[in-house]
C-alpha positions as CSV (number, residue, x, y, z in Angstrom):
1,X,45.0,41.5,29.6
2,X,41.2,42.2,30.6
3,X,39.0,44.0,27.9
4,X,37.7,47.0,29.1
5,X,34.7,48.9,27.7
6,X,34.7,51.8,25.5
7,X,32.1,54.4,25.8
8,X,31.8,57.4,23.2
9,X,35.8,56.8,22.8
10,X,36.7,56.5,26.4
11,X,38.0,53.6,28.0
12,X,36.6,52.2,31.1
13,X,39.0,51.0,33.9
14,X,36.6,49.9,36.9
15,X,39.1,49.3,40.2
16,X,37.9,47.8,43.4
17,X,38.8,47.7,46.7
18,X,41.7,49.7,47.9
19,X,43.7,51.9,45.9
20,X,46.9,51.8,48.3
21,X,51.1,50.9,47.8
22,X,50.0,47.2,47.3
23,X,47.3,47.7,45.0
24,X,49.1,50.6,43.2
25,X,51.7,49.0,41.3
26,X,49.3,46.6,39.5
27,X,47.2,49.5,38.7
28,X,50.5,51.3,37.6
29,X,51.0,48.2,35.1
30,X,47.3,48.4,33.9
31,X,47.4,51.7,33.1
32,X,50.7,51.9,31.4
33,X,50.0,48.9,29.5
34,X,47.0,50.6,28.1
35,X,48.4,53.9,27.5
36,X,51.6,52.5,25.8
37,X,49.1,50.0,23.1
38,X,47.7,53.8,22.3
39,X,44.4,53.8,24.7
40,X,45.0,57.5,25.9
41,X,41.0,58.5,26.8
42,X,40.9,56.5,30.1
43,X,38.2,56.8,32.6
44,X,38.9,55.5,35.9
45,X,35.9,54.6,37.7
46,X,36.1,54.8,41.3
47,X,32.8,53.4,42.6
48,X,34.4,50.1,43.8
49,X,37.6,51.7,45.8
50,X,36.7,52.7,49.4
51,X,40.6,53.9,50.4
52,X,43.0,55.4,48.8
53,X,46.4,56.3,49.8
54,X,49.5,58.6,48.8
55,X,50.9,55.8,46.6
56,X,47.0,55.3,44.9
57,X,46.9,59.1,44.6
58,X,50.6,59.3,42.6
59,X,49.3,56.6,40.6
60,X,46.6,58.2,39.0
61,X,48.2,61.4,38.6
62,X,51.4,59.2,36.9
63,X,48.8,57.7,34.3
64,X,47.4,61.0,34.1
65,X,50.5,62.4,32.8
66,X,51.0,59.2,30.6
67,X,47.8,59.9,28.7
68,X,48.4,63.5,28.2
69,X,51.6,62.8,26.8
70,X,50.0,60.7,24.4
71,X,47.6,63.5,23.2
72,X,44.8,61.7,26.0
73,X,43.2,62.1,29.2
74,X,42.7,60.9,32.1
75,X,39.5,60.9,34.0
76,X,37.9,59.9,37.5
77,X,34.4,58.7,38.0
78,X,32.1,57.9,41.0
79,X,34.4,58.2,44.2
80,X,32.2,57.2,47.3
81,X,32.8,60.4,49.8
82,X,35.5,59.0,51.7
83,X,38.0,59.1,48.6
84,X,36.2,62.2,47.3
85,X,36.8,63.8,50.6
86,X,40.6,62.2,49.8
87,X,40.9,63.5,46.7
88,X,40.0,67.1,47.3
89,X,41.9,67.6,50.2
90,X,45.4,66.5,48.0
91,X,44.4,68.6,45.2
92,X,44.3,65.4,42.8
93,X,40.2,66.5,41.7
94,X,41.8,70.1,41.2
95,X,44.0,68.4,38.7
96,X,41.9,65.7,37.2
97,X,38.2,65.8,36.1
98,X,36.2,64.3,38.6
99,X,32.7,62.8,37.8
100,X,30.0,61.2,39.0
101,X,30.0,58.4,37.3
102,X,31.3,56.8,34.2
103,X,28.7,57.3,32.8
104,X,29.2,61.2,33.0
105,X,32.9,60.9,32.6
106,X,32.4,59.2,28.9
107,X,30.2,61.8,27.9
């Protein structure tokens, strides 16, 4: 698996492209891979990901769960304002911190 950086305890994922049903499931994998080794503070940065979808939404609310579970969190950073404007309209930013940028997120 990829090594990610950690930033004041926080875990960087960076994703790119498009966060939709094909893209989703290897995200799923990521995530749960690194919430199950014990990597609970995760901070997904967004900056790269120019859609997201349904699936991509359930996905990071899934990990989200995951981590909290685990005595974690999950966190979202940099969303361009197409998936901002994506993720207010579901509710997801209501639910998860949103940031704006990982930077932020890890501080």
């Amino acid at each position: 698996m990829k090594d990610f950086p950690e930033v004041n305890g926080w875990t960087v994922v960076p994703l790119s492209g498009d966060l939709d049903d094909f893209a989703a499931r290897e995200v799923t994998r990521l995530l749960d891979v690194l919430v199950a080794g014990g990597t609970v503070r995760v901070v997904v940065d967004l900056a790269a990901v120019g859609f997201v979808d349904s699936t991509g939404l359930n996905t990071l609310l899934a990990a989200a769960r995951r981590a909290r579970d685990g005595q974690g969190e999950l966190r979202l950073a940099g969303a361009v304002p197409r998936v901002r404007d994506v993720l207010d309209l579901s509710g997801v930013s209501a639910v998860l911190p949103l940031y704006p940028d990982a930077a932020a997120a890890c501080a």
